[in-house]
TORGU-747018 format. One record per residue (C-alpha): residue number from 1; residue in one letter; x, y, z. Coordinates in Angstrom, 2 decimals, decimal comma. Example, Ala and Ser with C-alpha at 12.3 -4.5 7.8 and 13.67 -1.06 7.14 Angstrom:
! TORGU-747018
+-----+--------+---------+---------+---------+
| num | residu |      c1 |      c2 |      c3 |
+-----+--------+---------+---------+---------+
|   1 |      a |   12,30 |   -4,50 |    7,80 |
|   2 |      s |   13,67 |   -1,06 |    7,14 |
+-----+--------+---------+---------+---------+
! end
This chain:
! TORGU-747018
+-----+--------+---------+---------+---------+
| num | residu |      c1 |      c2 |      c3 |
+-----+--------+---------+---------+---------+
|   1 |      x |  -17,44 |   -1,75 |  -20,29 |
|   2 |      x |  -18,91 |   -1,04 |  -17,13 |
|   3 |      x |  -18,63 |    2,12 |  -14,48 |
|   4 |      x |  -19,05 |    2,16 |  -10,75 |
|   5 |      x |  -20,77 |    4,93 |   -9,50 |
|   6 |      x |  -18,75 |    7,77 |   -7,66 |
|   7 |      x |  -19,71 |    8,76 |   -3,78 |
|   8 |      x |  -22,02 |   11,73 |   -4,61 |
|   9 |      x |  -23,24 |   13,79 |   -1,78 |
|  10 |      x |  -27,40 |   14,38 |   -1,66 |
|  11 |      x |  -28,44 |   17,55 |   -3,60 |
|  12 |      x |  -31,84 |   19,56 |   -2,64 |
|  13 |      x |  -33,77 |   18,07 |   -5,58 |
|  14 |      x |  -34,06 |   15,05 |   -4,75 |
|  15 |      x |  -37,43 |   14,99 |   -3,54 |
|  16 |      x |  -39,41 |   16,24 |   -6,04 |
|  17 |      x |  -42,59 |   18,50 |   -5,66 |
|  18 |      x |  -44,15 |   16,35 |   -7,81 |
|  19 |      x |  -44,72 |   13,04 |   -5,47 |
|  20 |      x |  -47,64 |   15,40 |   -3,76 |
|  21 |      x |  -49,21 |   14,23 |   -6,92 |
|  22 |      x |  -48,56 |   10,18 |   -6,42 |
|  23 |      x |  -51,91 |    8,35 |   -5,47 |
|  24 |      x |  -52,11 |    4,62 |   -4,35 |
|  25 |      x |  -52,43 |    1,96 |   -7,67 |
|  26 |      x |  -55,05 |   -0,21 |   -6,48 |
|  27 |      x |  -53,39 |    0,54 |   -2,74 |
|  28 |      x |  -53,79 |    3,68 |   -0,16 |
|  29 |      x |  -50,69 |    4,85 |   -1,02 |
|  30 |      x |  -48,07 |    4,77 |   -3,76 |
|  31 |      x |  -45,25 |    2,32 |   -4,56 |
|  32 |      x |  -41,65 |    2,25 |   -6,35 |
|  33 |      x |  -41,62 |   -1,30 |   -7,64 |
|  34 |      x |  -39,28 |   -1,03 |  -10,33 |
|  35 |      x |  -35,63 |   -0,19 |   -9,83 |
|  36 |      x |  -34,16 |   -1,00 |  -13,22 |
|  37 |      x |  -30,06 |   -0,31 |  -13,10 |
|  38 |      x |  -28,32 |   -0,06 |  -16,38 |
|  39 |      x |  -25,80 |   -2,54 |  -15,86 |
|  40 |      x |  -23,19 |   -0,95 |  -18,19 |
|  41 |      x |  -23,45 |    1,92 |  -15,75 |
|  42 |      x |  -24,61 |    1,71 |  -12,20 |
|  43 |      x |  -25,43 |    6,00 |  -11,92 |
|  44 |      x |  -27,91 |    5,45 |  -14,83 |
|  45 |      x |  -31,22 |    4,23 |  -12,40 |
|  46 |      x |  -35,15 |    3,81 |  -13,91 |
|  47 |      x |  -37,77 |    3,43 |  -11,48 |
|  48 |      x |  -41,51 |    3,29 |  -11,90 |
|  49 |      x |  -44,50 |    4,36 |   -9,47 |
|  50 |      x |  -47,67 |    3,04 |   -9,35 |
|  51 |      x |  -49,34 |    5,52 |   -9,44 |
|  52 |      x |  -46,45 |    8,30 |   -9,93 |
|  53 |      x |  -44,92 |    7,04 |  -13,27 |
|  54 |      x |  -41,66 |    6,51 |  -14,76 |
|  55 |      x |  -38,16 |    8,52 |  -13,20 |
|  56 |      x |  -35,08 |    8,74 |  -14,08 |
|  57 |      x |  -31,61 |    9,38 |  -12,33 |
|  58 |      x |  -27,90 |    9,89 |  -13,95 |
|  59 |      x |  -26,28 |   10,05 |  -10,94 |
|  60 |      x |  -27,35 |    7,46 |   -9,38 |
|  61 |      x |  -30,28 |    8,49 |   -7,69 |
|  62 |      x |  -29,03 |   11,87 |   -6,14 |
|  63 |      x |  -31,36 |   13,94 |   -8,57 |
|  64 |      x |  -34,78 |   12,68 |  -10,84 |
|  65 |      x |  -36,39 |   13,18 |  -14,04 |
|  66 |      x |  -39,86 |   12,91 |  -14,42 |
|  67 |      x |  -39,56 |   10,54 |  -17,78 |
|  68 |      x |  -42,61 |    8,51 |  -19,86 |
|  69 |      x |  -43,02 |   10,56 |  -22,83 |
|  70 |      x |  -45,68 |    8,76 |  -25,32 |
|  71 |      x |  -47,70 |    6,84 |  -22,26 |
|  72 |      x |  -51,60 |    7,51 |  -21,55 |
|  73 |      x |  -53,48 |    6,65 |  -19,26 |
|  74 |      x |  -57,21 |    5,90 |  -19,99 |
|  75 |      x |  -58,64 |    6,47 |  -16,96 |
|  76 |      x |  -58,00 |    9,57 |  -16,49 |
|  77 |      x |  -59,90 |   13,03 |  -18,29 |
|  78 |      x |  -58,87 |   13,73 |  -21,90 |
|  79 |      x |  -56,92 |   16,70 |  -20,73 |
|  80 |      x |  -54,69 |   14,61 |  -18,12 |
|  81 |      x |  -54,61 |   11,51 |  -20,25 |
|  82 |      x |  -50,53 |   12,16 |  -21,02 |
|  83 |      x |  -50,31 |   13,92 |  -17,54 |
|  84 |      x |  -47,30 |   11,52 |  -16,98 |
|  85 |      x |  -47,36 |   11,68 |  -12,81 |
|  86 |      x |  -50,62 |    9,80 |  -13,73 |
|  87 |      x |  -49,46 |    6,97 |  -15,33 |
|  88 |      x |  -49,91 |    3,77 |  -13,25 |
|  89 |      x |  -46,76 |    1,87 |  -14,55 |
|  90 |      x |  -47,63 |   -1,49 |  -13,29 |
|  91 |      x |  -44,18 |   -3,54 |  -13,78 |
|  92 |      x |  -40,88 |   -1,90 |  -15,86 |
|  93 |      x |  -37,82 |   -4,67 |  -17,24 |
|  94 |      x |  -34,66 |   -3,64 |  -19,09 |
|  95 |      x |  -32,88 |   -5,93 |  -21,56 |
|  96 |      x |  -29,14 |   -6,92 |  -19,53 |
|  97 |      x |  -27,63 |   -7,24 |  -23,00 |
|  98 |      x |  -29,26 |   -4,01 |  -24,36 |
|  99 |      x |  -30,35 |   -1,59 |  -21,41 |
| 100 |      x |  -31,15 |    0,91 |  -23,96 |
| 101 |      x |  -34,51 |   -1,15 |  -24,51 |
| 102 |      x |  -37,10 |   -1,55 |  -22,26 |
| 103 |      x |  -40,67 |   -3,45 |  -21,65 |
| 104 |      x |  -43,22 |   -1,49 |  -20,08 |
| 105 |      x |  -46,89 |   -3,52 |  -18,42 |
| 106 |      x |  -48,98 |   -0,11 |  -17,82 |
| 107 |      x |  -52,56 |   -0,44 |  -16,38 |
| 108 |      x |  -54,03 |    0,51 |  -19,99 |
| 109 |      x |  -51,32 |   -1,63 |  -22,51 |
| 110 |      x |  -48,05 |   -2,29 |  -23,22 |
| 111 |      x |  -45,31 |   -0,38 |  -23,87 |
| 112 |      x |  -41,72 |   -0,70 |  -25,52 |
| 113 |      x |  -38,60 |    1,58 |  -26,06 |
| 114 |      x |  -35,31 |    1,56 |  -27,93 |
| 115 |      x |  -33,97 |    4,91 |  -26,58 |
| 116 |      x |  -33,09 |    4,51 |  -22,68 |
| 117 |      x |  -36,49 |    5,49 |  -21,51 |
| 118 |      x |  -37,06 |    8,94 |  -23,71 |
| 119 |      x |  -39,99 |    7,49 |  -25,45 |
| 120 |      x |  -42,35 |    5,09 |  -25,36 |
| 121 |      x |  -44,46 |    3,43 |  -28,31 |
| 122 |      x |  -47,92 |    1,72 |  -27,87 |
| 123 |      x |  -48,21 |   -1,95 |  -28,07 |
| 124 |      x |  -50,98 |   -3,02 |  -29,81 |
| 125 |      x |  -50,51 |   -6,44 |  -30,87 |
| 126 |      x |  -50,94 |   -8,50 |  -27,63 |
| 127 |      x |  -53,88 |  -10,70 |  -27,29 |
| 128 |      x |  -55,95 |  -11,58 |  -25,66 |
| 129 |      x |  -55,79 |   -8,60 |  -23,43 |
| 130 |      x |  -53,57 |   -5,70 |  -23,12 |
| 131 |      x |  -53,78 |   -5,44 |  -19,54 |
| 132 |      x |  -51,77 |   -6,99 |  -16,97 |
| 133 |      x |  -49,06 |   -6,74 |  -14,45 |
| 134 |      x |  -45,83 |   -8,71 |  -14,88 |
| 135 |      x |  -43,91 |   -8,73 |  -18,24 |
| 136 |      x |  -40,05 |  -10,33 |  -18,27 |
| 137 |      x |  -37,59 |   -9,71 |  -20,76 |
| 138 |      x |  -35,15 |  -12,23 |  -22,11 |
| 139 |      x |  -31,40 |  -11,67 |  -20,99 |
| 140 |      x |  -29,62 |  -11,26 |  -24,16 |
| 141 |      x |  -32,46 |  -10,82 |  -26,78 |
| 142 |      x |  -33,79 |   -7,32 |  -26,56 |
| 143 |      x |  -36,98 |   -7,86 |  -28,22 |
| 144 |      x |  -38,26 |  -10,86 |  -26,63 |
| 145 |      x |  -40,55 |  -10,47 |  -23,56 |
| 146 |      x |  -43,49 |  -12,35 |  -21,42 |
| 147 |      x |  -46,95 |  -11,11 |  -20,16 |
| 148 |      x |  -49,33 |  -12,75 |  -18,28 |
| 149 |      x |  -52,84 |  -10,69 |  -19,91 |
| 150 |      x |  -55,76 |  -10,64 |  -17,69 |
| 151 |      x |  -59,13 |   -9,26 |  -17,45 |
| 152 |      x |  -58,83 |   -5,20 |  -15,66 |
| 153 |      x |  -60,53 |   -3,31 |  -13,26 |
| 154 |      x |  -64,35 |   -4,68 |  -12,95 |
| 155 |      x |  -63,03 |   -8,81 |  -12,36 |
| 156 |      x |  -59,22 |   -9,43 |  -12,71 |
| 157 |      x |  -58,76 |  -12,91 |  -13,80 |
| 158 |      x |  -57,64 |  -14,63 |  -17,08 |
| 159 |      x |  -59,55 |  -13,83 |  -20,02 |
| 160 |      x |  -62,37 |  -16,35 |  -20,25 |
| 161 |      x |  -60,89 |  -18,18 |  -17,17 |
| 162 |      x |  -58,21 |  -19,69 |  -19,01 |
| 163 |      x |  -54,49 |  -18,61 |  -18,34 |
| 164 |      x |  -52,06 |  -17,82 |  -21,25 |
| 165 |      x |  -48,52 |  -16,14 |  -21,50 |
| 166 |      x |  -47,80 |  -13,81 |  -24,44 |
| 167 |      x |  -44,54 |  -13,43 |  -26,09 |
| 168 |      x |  -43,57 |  -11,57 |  -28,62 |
| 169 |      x |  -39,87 |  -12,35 |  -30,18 |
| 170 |      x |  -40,09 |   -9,21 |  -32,62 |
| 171 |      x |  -40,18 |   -6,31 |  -30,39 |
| 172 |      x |  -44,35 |   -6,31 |  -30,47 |
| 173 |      x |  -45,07 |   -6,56 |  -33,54 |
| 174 |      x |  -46,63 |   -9,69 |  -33,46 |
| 175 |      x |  -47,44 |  -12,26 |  -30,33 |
| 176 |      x |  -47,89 |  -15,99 |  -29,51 |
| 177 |      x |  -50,35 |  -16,97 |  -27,45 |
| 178 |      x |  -49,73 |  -19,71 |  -25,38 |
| 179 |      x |  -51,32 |  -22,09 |  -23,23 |
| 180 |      x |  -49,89 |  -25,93 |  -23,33 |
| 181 |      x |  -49,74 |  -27,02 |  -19,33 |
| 182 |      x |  -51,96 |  -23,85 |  -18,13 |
| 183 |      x |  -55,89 |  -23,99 |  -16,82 |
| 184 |      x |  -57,77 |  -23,68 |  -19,46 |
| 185 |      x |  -60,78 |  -23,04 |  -17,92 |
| 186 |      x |  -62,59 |  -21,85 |  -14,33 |
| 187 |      x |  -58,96 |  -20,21 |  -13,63 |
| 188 |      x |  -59,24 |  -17,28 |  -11,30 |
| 189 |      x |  -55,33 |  -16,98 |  -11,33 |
| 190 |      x |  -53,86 |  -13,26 |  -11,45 |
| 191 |      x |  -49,98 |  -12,89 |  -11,84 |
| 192 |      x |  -48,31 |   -9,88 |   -9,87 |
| 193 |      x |  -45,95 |   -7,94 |  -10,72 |
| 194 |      x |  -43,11 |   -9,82 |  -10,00 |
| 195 |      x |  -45,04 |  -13,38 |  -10,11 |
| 196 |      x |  -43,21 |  -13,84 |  -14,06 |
| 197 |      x |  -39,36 |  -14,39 |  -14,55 |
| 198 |      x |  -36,80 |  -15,74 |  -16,44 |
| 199 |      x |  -33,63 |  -16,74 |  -15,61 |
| 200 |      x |  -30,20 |  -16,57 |  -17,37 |
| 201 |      x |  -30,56 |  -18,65 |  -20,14 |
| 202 |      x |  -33,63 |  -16,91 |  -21,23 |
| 203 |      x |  -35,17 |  -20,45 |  -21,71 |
| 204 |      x |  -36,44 |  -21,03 |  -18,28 |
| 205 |      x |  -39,47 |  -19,05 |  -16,73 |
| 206 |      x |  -41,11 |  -19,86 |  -13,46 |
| 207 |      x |  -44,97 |  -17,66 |  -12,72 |
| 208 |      x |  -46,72 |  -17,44 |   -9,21 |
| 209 |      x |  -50,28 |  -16,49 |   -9,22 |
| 210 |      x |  -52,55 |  -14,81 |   -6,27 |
| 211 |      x |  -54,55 |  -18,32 |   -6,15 |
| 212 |      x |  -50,77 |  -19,96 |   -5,02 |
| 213 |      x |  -49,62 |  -22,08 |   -8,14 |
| 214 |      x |  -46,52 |  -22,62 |   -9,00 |
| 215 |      x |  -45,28 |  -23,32 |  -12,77 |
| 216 |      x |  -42,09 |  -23,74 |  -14,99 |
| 217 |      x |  -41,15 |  -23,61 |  -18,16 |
| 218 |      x |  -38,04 |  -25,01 |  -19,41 |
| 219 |      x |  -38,84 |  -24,41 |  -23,31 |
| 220 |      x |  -38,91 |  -20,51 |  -22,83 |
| 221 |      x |  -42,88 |  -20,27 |  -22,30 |
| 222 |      x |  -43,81 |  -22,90 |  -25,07 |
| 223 |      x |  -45,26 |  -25,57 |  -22,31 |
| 224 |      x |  -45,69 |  -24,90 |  -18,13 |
| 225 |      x |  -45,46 |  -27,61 |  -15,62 |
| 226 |      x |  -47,31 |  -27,29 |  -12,50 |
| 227 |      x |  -44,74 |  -27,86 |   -9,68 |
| 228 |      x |  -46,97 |  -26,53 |   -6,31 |
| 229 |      x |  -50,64 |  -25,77 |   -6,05 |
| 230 |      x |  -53,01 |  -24,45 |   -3,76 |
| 231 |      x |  -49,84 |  -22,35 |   -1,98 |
| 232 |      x |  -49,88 |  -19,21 |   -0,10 |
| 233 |      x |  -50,81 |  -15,88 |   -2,74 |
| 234 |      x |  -47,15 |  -15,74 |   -4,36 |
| 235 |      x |  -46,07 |  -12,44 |   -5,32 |
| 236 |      x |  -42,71 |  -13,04 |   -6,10 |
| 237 |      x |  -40,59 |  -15,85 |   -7,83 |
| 238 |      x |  -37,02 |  -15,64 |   -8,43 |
| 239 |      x |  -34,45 |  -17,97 |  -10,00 |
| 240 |      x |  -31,15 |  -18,49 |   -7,37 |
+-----+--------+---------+---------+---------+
! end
């Protein structure tokens, strides 16, 4: 069943003391661009901050929670490493058919939970790279979800210049790599955060790149077609 939020009027917490502490992720300043809405019920709102890290509301957004217990961040000094306003949260999905679990690309790994949000365990099985910032989760099957890996920080483009999706269809444990219809080599192509999604089915995927091509999938990431190159940077792509 699903709830509709109730009118609620603002309370005094909402703006925490902590956002002094948000810095810009690869920007000047910082930026909510996550809003992940427990469809079941509409007060129960996730949002993530790059770089300010993971919040959540229960009454629909009148009051936050600093949230991201079991994320680190590697750049930082040991002793702020789990300081979690630090962690650079660079894309956050929730399964529709299981809100309860949720797929994590952070700017040092991947990161998966079962329990709403209250912890997060380290993904360690994605290859080639652990870095990255889309990931898209399939509609009805929790434990299914896309990245687009890349090379971080010092050069981002593919590993080895040739682009790859990773899924995973058992939660993380393990991960196909794969490639069929992608540039397999002299790619400079970087997926955004929301350059990778799937649509309704959970068969179809479409990714953008900065270097503005186009693809789709129709076999749920097994084979990409090229359907517009040599576009604007897309940031963005969206099934109507």
């Amino acid at each position: 069943m699903s709830s509709v939020a109730q009118p609620f009027a603002p309370r005094r917490n909402a703006n925490r003391p902590e956002r002094k502490e948000w810095n810009g992720g690869g920007y000047d300043h910082p930026g909510i661009h996550s809003v992940a809405v427990n469809p079941r019920n509409s007060s129960d709102i996730i949002v993530a901050v790059s770089t300010g890290g993971v919040w959540h509301s229960d009454d629909a957004g009148a009051s936050w929670r600093l949230g991201g217990k079991g994320l680190y961040a590697e750049y930082m000094p040991p002793d702020q490493r789990e300081n979690l306003v630090m962690q650079d949260v660079h894309r956050l999905v929730r399964c529709p058919a299981a809100p309860e679990k949720m797929w994590i690309q952070h700017h040092n790994g991947v990161f998966h939970s079962v329990d709403g949000g209250a912890r997060w365990e380290d993904v360690t099985a994605i290859r080639p790279s652990k870095f990255g910032f889309a990931v898209a989760v399939h509609p009805r099957e929790p434990d299914t979800a896309w990245f687009a890996p890349a090379v971080k920080d010092e050069c981002r483009i593919p590993v080895d210049g040739a682009m790859v999706v990773a899924r995973t269809r058992d939660g993380g444990k393990s991960f196909e790599t794969m490639r069929e219809g992608l540039p397999q080599r002299d790619a400079y192509d970087l997926v955004y955060r929301h350059g990778l999604e799937v649509d309704a089915t959970g068969e179809r995927l479409a990714m953008g790149s900065t270097t503005g091509h186009l693809w789709i999938s129709e076999d749920a990431g097994a084979r990409w077609t090229l359907v517009g190159g040599n576009l604007p940077p897309i940031a963005c792509v969206r099934f109507g």
